[in-house]
N, C-alpha and C positions, 0 to 999 in steps of 0.2 A: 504494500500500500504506500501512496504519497503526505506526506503533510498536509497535502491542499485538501485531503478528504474530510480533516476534522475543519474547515475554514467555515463550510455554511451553516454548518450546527450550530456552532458556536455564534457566530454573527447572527443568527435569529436569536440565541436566548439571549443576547447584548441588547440586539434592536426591541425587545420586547419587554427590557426593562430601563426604556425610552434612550438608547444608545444610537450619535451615530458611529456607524462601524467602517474602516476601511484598511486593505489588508498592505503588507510590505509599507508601512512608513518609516523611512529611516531603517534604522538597524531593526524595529521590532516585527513580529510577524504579522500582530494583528494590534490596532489603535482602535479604542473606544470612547468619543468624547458625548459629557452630557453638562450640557448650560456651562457653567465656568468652575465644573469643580473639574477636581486634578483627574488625568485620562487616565485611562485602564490600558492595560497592555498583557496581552496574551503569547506565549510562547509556544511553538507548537512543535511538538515528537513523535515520532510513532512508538515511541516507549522510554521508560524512564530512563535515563541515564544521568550520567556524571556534567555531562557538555549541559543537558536541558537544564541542570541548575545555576551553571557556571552563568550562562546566556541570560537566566533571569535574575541575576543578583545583579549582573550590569546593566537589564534595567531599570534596578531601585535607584538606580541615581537620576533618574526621569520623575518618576512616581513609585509613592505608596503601595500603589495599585496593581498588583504583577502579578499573573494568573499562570500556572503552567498548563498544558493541557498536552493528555496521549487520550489513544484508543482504550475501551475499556477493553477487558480480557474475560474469562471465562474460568470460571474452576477455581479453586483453593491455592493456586500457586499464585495467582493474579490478585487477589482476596489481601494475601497475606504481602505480597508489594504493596497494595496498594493500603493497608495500613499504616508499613513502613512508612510509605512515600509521604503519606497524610502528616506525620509526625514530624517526618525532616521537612516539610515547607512548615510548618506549625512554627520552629524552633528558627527561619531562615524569614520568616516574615513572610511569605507566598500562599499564597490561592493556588488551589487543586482545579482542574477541572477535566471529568472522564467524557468521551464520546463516544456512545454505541452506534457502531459504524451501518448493524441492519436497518435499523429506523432512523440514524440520526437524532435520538435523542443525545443533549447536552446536559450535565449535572455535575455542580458547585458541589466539590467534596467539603473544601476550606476556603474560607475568606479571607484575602491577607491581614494580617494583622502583627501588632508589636508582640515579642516574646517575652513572658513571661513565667521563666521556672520556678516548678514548685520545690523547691527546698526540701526534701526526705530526712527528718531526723534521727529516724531509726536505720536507715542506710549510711547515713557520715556516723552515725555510732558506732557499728558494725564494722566500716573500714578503721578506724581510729583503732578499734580493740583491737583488732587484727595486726595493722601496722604494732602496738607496742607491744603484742605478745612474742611477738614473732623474734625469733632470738638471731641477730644479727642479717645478713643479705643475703639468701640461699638461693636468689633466684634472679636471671635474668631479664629485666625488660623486657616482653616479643615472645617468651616463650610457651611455644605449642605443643611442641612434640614430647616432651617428657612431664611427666606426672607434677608438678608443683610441690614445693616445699612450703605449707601451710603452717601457720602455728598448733595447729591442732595435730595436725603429721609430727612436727618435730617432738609433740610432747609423747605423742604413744612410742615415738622411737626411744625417749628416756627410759618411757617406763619397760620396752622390751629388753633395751640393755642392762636395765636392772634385774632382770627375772635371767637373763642370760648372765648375768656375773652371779647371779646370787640362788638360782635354782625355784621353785616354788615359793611363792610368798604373798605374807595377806597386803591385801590391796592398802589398808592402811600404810604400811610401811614401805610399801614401795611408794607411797604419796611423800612420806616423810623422808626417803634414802634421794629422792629425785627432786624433790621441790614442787612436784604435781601434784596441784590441789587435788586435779578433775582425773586423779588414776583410777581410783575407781569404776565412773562408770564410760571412760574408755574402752577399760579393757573389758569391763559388761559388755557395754555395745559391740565390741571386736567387730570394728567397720573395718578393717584392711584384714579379716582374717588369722590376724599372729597372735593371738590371747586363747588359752585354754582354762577352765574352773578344775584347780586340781582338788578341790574341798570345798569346803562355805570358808566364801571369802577369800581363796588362797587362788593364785594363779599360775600361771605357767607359760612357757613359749610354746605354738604349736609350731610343726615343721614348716610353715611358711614363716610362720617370726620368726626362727633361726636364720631362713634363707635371705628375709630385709634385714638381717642385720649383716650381712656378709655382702648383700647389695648396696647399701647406705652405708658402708662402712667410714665413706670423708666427708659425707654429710654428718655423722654420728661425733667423726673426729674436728670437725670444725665446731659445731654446736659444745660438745664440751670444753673446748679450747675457749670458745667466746665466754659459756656461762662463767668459768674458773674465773675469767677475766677479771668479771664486771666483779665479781664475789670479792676478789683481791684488791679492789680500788677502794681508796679511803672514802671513809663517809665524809659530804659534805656539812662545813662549819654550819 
């Protein structure tokens, strides 16, 4: 399909809410003026991309008023862009608009507007605790392919190399030999596997906890190298 297919759609539902419409002015694709408020201006793609937002952000320095518009699509994969899509012009200041190419119907998903984020307090909490549990930098910037080094991973790796130096033992004291408040119902939970219940209350390595500790072995030796550290620095006055 061409561009020029979404042009008439769109130009009716402009003209019908008292627009005049005329298409290629200047750099934009489509111009919509009414009486002497600021013009509208429509972008037109046949599908979402990088370039169609690039194209409509140069022209909010015209106007306010900056619409993108693609073909609508079909199915749960088109559903699910065009949620995205709805959110990144939200956040960019942009108007949405889809056109159904069998009937030419046109429909305003968004209407440009100023952004305003809502602030998540329970989200910057969450990262906050995270960043200061977290026992020194285990992890790179960008990283996809290998498993992340979370503060919650590094504490059940204490408490495994505690039950690995020390054989069965109750969950209290591996809280206490480690500095792990939360051993306990880590090693209950056994979310990675490596915790076994060798009594009430007593634990143990299963054969995959043996095997993360011979995997994470300079993850293991970095994390104790750093806790010793901090342990050995004088208190402040």
């Amino acid at each position: 399909m061409r561009e020029t297919e979404l042009y008439a759609p769109i130009k009716r539902l402009l003209e019908g809410q008292g627009y005049e419409v005329k298409g290629e002015v200047g750099a934009a694709d489509i111009v919509a003026v009414r009486g002497d408020e600021d013009p509208v201006i429509v972008e037109l793609k046949t599908a979402f991309s990088l370039s169609l937002f690039h194209q409509a952000i140069e022209r909010q320095a015209m106007t306010d008023h900056v619409y993108v518009a693609v073909p609508r699509g079909e199915g749960r994969p088109f559903l699910k862009a065009l949620k995205q899509n709805r959110k990144l012009c939200r956040r960019l200041g942009l108007g949405l608009i889809t056109v159904r190419l069998a009937d030419g119907l046109a429909e305003i998903h968004e209407d440009p507007a100023p952004y305003r984020p809502r602030p998540s307090r329970p989200k910057k909490a969450r990262l906050l605790k995270e960043f200061a549990r977290r026992v020194g930098d285990p992890n790179e910037g960008g990283m996809t392919r290998r498993t992340l080094m979370t503060a919650y991973r590094q504490d059940a790796l204490r408490c495994a190399r505690c039950l690995g130096e020390n054989g069965p033992t109750k969950a209290a004291e591996v809280a206490r030999l480690t500095g792990v408040r939360r051993a306990r119902p880590i090693m209950y939970d056994d979310h990675y596997g490596w915790f076994e219940r060798a009594g009430t209350g007593v634990y143990t390595l299963s054969p995959k906890g043996r095997a993360a500790l011979d995997a994470h072995a300079p993850d293991i030796a970095i994390l104790i190298e750093t806790v010793d550290a901090a342990a050995s620095m004088p208190a402040a006055q």
